[in-house]
N, C-alpha and C positions, 0 to 999 in steps of 0.2 A: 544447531540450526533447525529452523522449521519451514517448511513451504505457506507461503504467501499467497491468498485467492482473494482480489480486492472484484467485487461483484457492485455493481448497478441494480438498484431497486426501485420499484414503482411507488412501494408503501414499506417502509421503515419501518412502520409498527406490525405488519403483517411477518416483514421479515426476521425482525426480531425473535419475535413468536417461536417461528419455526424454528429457525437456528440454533434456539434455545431447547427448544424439543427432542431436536436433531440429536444434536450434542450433547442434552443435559447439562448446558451449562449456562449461565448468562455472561452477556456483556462483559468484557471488562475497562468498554471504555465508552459513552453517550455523550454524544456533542447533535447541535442542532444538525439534522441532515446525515447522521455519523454515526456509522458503531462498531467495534472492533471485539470479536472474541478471541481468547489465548486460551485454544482447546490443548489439553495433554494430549489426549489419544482419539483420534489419531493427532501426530503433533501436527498443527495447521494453525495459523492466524488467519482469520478471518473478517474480513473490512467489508461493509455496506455503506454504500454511498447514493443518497435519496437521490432519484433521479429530478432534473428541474418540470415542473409542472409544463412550464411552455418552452419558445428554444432557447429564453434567456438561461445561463449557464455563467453565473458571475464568479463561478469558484475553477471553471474553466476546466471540471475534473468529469463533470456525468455527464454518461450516455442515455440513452433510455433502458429503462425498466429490461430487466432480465438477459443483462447483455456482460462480458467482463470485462471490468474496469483495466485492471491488472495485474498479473503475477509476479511475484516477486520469492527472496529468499531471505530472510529473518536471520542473523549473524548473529555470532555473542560478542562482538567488538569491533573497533570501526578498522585494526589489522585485516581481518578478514573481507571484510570490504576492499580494500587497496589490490589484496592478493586475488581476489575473483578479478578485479580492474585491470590485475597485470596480466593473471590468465587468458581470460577472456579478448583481451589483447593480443598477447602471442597467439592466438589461436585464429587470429584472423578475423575477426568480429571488431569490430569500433562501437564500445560500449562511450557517455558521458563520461567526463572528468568525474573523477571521486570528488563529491562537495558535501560540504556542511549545510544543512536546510531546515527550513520550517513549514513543514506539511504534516495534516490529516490531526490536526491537532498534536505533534509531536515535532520533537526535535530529533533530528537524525545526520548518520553522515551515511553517503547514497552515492551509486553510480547504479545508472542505466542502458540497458541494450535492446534492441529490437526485432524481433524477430523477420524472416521473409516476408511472411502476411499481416504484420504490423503490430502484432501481440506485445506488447511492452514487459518487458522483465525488469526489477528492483531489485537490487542488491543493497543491504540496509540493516545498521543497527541503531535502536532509537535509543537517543541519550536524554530524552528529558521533555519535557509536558510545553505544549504552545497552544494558543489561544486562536491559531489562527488554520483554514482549511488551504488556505491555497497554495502550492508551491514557490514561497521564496526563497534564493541561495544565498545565502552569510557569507557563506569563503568557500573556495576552491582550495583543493588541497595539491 
């Protein structure tokens, strides 16, 4: 498992840049609007999401510039997933249904919880490449 930092940006290619710097590492994943690093060390994914120039927001995912998107926890199988759902559950928290999705240009299966101050946590492992940014759900599990 790795920790998840999905970050809002003003300028994408600025951001890139750095991250790339940061890290020493590039991208491992460029879509319009979109970029995703898979750093070893420290282990961290790392998700940029261009913020909308004005307040139209048709991907219905970005804040403005310099703000976080969301945190999440990267799984190595969608078991894992289920078992934080059940956790997270008995523990008194009402996370989302564990579902199958199409977000951030990837296929995934995801369940969601929210913090007091509204901080969104992802529970998530990505099973495979999509074409599309917005969050739609296939099946509930």
């Amino acid at each position: 498992m790795r920790l998840q930092l999905a970050l809002n940006v003003s300028d994408l290619e600025a951001a890139v840049d750095f991250y790339s710097r940061m890290f020493a590492t590039e991208p491992a994943r460029r879509r319009p609007g979109y970029a995703n690093f898979a750093i070893d060390e420290p282990p961290l994914k790392l998700v940029l999401f261009e913020a909308a120039d004005d307040a139209s927001d048709p991907a219905g995912c970005c804040g403005a510039g310099g703000t976080i998107n969301h945190l999440g926890v990267e799984t190595e199988n969608a078991d894992q997933v289920v078992d934080a759902e059940r956790r997270l559950t008995g523990a008194g928290l009402e996370p989302t249904v564990v579902g199958d999705t199409m977000c951030c240009y990837a296929t995934k299966t995801e369940t969601w919880v929210t913090d007091p101050d509204g901080a969104r946590w992802e529970w998530y492992v990505r099973t495979g490449d999509s074409e599309v940014l917005e969050n739609v759900v296939v099946a509930s599990r």
